[in-house]
C-alpha positions as a Python dict, from the first residue, in 0.01 Angstrom:
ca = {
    (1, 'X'): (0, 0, 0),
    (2, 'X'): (195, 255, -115),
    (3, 'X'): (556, 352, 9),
    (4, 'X'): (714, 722, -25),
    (5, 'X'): (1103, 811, 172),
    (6, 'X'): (1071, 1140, 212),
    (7, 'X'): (1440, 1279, 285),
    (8, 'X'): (1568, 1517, 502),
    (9, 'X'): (1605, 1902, 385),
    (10, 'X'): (1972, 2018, 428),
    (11, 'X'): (1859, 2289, 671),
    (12, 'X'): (1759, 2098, 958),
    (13, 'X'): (2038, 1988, 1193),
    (14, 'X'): (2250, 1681, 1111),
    (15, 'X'): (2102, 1463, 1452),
    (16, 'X'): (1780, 1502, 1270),
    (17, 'X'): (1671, 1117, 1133),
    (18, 'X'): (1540, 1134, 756),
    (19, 'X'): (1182, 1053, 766),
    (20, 'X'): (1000, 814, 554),
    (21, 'X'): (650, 784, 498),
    (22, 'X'): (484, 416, 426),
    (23, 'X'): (62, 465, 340),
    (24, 'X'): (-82, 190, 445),
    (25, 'X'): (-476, 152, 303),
    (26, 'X'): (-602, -132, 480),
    (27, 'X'): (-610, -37, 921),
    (28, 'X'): (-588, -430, 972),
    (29, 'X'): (-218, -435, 816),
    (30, 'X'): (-152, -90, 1018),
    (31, 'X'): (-249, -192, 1378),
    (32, 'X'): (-1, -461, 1412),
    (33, 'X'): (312, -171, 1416),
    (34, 'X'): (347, 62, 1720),
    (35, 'X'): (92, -168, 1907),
    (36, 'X'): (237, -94, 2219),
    (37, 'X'): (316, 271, 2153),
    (38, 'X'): (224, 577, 2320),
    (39, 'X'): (-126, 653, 2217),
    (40, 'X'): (-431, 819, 2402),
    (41, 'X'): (-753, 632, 2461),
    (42, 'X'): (-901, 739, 2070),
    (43, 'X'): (-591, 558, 1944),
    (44, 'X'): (-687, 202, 2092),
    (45, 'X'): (-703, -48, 1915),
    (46, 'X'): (-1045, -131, 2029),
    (47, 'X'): (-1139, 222, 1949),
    (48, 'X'): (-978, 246, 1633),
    (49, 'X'): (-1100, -150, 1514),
    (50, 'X'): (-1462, -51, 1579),
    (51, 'X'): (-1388, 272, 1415),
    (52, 'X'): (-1280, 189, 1028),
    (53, 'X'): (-1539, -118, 1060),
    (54, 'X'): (-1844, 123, 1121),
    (55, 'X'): (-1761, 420, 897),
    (56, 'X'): (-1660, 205, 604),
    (57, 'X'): (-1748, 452, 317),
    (58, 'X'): (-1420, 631, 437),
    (59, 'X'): (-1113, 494, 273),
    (60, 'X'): (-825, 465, 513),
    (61, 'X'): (-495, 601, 485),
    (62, 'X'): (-258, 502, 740),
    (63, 'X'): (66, 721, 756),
    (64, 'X'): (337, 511, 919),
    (65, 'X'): (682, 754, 953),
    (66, 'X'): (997, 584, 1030),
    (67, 'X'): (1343, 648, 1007),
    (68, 'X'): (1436, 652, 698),
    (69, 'X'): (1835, 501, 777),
    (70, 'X'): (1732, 215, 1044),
    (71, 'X'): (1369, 84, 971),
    (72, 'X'): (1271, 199, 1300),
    (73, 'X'): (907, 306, 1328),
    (74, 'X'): (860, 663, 1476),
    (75, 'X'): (484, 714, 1468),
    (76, 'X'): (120, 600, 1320),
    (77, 'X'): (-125, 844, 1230),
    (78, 'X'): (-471, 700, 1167),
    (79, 'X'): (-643, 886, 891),
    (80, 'X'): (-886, 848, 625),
    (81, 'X'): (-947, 1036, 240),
    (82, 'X'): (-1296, 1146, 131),
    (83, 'X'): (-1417, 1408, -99),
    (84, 'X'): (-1666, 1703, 18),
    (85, 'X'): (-1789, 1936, -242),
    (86, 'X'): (-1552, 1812, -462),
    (87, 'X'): (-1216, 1896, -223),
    (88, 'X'): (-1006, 1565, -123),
    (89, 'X'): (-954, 1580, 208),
    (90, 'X'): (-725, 1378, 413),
    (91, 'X'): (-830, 1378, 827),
    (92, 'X'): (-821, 1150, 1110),
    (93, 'X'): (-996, 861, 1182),
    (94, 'X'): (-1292, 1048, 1374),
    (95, 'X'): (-1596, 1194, 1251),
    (96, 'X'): (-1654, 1381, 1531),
    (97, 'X'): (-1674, 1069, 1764),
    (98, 'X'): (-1323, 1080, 1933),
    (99, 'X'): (-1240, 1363, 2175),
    (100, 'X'): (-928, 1415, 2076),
    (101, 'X'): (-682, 1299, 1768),
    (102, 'X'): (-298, 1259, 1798),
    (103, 'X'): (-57, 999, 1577),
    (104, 'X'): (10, 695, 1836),
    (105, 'X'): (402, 741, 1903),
    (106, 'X'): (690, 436, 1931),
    (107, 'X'): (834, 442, 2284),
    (108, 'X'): (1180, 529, 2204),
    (109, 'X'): (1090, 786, 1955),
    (110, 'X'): (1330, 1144, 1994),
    (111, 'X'): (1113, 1408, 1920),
    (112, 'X'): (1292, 1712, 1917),
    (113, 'X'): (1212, 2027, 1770),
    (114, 'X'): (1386, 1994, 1501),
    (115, 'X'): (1265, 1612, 1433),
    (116, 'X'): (896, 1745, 1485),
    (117, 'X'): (947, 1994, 1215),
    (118, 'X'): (1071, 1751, 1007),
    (119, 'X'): (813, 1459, 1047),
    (120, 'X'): (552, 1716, 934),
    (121, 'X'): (704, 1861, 646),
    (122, 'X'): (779, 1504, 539),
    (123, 'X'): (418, 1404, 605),
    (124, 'X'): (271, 1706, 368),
    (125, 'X'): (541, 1621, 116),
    (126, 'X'): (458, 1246, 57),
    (127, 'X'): (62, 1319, 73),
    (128, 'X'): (158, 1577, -205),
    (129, 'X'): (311, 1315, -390),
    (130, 'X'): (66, 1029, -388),
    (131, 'X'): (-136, 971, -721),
    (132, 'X'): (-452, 1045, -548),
    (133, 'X'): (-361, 1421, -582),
    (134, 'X'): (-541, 1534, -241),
    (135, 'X'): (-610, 1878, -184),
    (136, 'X'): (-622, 1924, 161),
    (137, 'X'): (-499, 1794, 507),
    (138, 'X'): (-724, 1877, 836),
    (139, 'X'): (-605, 1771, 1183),
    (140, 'X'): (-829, 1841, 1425),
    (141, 'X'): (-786, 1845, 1790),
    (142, 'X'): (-518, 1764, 1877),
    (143, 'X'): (-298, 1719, 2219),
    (144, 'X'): (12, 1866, 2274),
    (145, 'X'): (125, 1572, 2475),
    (146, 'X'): (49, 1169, 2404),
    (147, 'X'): (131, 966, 2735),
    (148, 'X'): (386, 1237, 2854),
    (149, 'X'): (535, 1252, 2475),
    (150, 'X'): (549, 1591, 2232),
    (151, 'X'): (319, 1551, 1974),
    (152, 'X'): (509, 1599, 1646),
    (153, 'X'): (204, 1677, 1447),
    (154, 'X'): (111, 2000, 1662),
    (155, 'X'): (442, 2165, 1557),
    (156, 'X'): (262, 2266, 1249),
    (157, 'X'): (-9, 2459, 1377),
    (158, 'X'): (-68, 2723, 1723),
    (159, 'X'): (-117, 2590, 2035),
    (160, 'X'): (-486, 2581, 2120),
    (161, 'X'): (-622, 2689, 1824),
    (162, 'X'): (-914, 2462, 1784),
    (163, 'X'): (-1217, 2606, 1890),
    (164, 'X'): (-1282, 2274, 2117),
    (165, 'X'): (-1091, 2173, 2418),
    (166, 'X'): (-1078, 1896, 2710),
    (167, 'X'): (-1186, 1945, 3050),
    (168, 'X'): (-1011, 1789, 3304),
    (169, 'X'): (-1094, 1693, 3666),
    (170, 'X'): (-754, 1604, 3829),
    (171, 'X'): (-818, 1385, 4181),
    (172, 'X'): (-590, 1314, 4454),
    (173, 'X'): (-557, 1009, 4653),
    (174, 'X'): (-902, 1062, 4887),
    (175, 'X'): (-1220, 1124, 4710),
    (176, 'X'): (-1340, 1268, 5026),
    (177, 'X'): (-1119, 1585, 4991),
    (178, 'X'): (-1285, 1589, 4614),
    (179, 'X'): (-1640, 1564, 4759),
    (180, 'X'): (-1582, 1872, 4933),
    (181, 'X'): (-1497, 2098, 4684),
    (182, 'X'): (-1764, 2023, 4469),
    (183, 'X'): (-2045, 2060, 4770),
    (184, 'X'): (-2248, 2305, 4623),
    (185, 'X'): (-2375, 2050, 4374),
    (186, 'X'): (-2498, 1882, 4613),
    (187, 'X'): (-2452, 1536, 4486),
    (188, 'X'): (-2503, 1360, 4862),
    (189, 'X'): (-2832, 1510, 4847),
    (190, 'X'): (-2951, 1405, 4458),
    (191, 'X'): (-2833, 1083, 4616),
    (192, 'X'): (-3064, 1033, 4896),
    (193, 'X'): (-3343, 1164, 4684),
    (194, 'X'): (-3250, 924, 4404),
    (195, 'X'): (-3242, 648, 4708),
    (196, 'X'): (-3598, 698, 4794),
    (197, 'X'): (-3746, 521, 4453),
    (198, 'X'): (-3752, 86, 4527),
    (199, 'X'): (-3426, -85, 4370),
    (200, 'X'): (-3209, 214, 4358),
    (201, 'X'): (-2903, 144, 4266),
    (202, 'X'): (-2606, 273, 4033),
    (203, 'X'): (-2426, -7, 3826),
    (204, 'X'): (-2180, -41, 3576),
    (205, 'X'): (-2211, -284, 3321),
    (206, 'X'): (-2015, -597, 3387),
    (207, 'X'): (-2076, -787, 3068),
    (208, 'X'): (-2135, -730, 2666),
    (209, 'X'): (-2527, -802, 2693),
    (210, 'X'): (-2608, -561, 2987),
    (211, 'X'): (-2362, -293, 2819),
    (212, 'X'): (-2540, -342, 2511),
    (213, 'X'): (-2913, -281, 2700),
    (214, 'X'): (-2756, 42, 2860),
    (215, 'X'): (-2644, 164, 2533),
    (216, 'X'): (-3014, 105, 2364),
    (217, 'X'): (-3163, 300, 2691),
    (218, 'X'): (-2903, 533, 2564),
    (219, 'X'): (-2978, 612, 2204),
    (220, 'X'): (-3373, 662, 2316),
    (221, 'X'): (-3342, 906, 2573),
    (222, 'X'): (-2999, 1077, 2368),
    (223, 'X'): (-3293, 1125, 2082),
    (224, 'X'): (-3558, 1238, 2323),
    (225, 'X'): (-3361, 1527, 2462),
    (226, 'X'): (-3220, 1684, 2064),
    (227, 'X'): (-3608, 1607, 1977),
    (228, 'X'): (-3658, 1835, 2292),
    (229, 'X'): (-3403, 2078, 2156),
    (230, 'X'): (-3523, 2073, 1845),
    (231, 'X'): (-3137, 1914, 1754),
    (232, 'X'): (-3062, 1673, 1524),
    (233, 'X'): (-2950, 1370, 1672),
    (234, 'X'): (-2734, 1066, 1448),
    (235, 'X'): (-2541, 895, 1733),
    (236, 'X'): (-2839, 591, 1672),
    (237, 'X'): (-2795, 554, 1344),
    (238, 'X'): (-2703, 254, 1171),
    (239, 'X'): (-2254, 337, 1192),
    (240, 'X'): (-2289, 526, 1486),
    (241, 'X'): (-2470, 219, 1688),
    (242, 'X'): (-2281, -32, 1545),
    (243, 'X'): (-1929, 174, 1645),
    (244, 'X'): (-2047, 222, 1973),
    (245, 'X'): (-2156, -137, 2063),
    (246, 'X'): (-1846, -279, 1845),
    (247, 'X'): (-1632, -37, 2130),
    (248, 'X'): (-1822, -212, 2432),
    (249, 'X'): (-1795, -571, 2288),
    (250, 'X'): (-1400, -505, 2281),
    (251, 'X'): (-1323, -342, 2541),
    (252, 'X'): (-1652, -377, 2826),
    (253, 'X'): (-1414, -717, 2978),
    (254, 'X'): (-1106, -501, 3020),
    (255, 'X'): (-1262, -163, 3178),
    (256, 'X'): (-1153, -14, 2871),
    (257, 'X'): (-1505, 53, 2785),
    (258, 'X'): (-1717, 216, 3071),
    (259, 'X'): (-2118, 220, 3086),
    (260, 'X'): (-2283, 286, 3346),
    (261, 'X'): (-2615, 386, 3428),
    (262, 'X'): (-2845, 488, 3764),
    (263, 'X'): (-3129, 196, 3758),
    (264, 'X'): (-3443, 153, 3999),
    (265, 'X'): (-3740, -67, 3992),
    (266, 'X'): (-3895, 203, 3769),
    (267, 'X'): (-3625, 179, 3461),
    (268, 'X'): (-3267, 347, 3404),
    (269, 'X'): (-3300, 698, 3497),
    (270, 'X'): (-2973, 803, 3374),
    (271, 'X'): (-2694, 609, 3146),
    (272, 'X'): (-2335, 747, 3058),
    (273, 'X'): (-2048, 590, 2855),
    (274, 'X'): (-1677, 699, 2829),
    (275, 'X'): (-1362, 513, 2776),
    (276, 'X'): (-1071, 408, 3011),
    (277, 'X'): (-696, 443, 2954),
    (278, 'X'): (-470, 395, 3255),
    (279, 'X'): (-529, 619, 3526),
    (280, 'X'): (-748, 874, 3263),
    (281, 'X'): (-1149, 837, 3183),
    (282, 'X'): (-1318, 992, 2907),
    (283, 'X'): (-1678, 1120, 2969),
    (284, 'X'): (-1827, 1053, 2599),
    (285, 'X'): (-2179, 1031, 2642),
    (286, 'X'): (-2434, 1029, 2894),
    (287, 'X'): (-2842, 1044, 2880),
    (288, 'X'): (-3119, 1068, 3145),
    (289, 'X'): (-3503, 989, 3207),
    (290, 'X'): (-3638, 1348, 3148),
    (291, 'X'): (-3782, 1612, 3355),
    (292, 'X'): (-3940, 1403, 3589),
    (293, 'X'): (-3605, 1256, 3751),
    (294, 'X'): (-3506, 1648, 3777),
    (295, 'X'): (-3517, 1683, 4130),
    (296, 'X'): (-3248, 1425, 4187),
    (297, 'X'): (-3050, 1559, 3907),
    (298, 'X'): (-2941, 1277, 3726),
    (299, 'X'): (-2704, 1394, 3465),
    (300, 'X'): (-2519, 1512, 3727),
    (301, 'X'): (-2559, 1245, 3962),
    (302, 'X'): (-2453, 991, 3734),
    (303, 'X'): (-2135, 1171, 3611),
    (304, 'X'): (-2037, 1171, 3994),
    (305, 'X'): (-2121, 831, 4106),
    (306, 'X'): (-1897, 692, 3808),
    (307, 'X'): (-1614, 910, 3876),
    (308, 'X'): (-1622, 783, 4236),
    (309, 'X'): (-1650, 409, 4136),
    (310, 'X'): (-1337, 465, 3930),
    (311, 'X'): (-1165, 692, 4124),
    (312, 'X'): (-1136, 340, 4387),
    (313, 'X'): (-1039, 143, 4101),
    (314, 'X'): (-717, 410, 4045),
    (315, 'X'): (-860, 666, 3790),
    (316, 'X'): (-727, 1044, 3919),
    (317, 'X'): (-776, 1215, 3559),
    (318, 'X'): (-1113, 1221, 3472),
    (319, 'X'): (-1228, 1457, 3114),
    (320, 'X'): (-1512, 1590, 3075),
    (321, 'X'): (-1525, 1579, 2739),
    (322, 'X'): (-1496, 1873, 2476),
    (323, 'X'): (-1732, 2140, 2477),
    (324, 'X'): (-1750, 2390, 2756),
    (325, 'X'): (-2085, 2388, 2931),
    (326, 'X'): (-2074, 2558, 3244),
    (327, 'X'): (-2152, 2176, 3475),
    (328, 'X'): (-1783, 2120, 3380),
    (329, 'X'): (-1668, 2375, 3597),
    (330, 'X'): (-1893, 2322, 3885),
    (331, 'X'): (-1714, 1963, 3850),
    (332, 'X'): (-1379, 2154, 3892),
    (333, 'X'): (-1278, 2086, 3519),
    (334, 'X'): (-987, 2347, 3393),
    (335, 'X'): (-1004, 2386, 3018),
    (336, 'X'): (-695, 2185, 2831),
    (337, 'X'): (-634, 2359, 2474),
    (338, 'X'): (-613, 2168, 2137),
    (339, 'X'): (-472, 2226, 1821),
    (340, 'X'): (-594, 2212, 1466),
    (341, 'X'): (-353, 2211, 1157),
    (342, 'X'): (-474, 2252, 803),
    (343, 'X'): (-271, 2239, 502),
    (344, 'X'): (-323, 2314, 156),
    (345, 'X'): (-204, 2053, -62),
    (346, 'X'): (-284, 2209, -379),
    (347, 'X'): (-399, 2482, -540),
    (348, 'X'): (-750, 2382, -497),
    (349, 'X'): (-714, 2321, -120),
    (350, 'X'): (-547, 2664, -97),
    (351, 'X'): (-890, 2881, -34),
    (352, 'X'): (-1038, 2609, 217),
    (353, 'X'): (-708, 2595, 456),
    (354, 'X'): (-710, 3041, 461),
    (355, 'X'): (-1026, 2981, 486),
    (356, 'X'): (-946, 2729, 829),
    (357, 'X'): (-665, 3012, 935),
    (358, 'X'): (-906, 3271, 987),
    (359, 'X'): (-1160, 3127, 1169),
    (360, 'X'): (-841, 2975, 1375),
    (361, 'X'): (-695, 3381, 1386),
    (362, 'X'): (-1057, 3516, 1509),
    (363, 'X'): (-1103, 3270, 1793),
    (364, 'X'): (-789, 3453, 1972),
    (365, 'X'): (-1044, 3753, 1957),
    (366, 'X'): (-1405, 3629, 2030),
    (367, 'X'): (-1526, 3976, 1962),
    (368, 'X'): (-1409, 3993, 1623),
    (369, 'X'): (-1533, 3602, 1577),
    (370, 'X'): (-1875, 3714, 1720),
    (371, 'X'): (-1913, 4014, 1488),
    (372, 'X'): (-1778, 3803, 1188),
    (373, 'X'): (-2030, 3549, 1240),
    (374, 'X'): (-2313, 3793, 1283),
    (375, 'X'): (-2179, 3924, 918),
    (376, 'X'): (-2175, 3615, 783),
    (377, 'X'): (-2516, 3456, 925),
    (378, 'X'): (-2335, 3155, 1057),
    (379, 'X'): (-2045, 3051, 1285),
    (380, 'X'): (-1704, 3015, 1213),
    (381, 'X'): (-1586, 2638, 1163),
}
């Protein structure tokens, strides 16, 4: 563990607290503080457990900022060091797994501007101090909001300038009214086709074991479509499985984990899994049987038949999931922005965070981005 006060600079209004930074290298002594913060559904503990368990060749580094005068604990961010082409990079806890990253927030915490700017000046500061000597800090997508709070962290980049973003379905009280403005997918119709085949039936897994099944159905079809698409595919390799199941074990009792799947006498024709927080769902993953189920359009079908079964149980904010493919918006999903940050934190870190601030200045002009990348052979990342 290592323990860095960072103090206030004179400029910043007296009400501001002084912020200290404690690095905590071990998640099981960080989860205990700010355990019932504000936090989004990647921040769980469930999520978060499973998560430095499966991707243990990442060393953790747990920023824990607190007031520097009363001990009080302010925020958590869940991160992790690892070197890539011989940069040190400092990121969240994520690997590309979580749809969103944000520190998890104390519920009294006063985060006003100037307390925002502080808590990420003094968060650069102390990883610019540590003995590691890191050279760079990435944080990727990021909210602007955490349960209703600000997000201090965002206060050091743009507003939406990650080049993914959520997609959120917001529900009223009657799923009927819903229904309706979504008919031309025609989802009462991929029903009754669905229907037709003996033991039809959609389900959601009620214990570990069946959760488990659904997630191996999963991983084979998941592979059988990239094959298809000539993509790779690693969400069934040996971390990725073992997060994934390690999520369901925890949090399958609960509702915190969701699978569910469309099943008939034939096999599963379609799975999906997503988390719960609340009254918000997170669409994560979902798979189907191939291009023989097409006519009943299971993708689809599935993705509606869960949001209905939680939509009775109180769910009203259902996302979609990053990535913008055009089914979103037939589901009604509006686009919610996300913010990346990158900061050099030495010399050698200096090319690879421009580097991040152009690509983050060109996706305000997709022109320019789609000419750059034509240039360049490749996209801009």
């Amino acid at each position: 563990m290592t323990f860095l006060s960072v103090e206030q600079p004179d400029d910043l209004v007296s009400s501001t607290p002084k912020i200290a930074i404690d690095f905590v290298r071990d998640w099981r002594q960080a989860a205990p503080r700010l355990s019932a913060g504000h936090r989004t559904a990647f921040q769980h503990c469930h999520w978060l457990d499973a998560w430095y368990q499966a991707f243990h060749d990442f060393a953790p580094l747990i920023a824990v900022i607190s007031d520097a005068a009363t001990g009080k604990d302010i925020a958590l961010v869940p991160m992790v060091s690892h070197i890539r082409r011989g940069i040190r990079i400092v990121e969240f806890a994520d690997l590309g797994v979580s749809d969103n990253n944000a520190p998890i927030l104390a519920l009294d915490a006063a985060l006003d501007t100037p307390a925002m700017d502080a808590i990420g000046g003094a968060l650069v500061e102390a990883l610019r101090a540590l003995p590691d000597r890191f050279d760079l800090l990435r944080l990727r997508k990021m909210p602007a909001q955490v349960s209703g709070k600000p997000n201090p962290l965002v206060a050091m980049g743009r507003i939406g300038s990650s080049s993914l973003n959520g997609n959120v379905v917001l529900m009223g009280d009657d799923y009927a009214d819903y229904q309706a403005s979504i008919k031309r997918m025609q989802m009462p119709r991929c029903w009754r086709v669905f229907d037709r085949h003996e033991g039809a039936r959609f389900e959601i897994a009620a214990d570990v074991a069946r959760a488990h099944e659904l997630l191996d159905v999963m991983d084979v079809q998941q592979q059988a479509r990239m094959r298809q698409l000539g993509s790779r595919f690693v969400l069934n390799d040996d971390a990725h499985a073992r997060f994934y199941r390690e999520v369901a074990r925890r949090g399958v009792a609960e509702g915190y984990a969701v699978v569910t799947a469309l099943v008939c006498d034939e096999g599963t024709v379609a799975t999906a899994f997503g988390v719960r927080s609340g009254a918000t769902y997170y669409l994560l993953r979902i798979s189907h049987g191939g291009n023989s189920w097409s006519s009943c359009s299971p993708g689809l079908l599935v993705i509606e038949r869960t949001m209905a079964a939680l939509h009775a149980e109180g769910v009203r904010r259902f996302d979609l999931s990053i990535g913008n493919q055009d089914y979103k918006r037939r589901f009604g999903a509006e686009r919610v922005p996300l913010t990346d940050v990158s900061v050099a934190l030495s010399w050698r870190g200096a090319p690879f965070a421009w580097r991040d601030h152009a690509a983050q200045g060109l996706r305000r002009h997709p022109a320019v981005a789609a000419l750059a990348a034509r240039v360049l052979g490749k996209g801009i990342r």
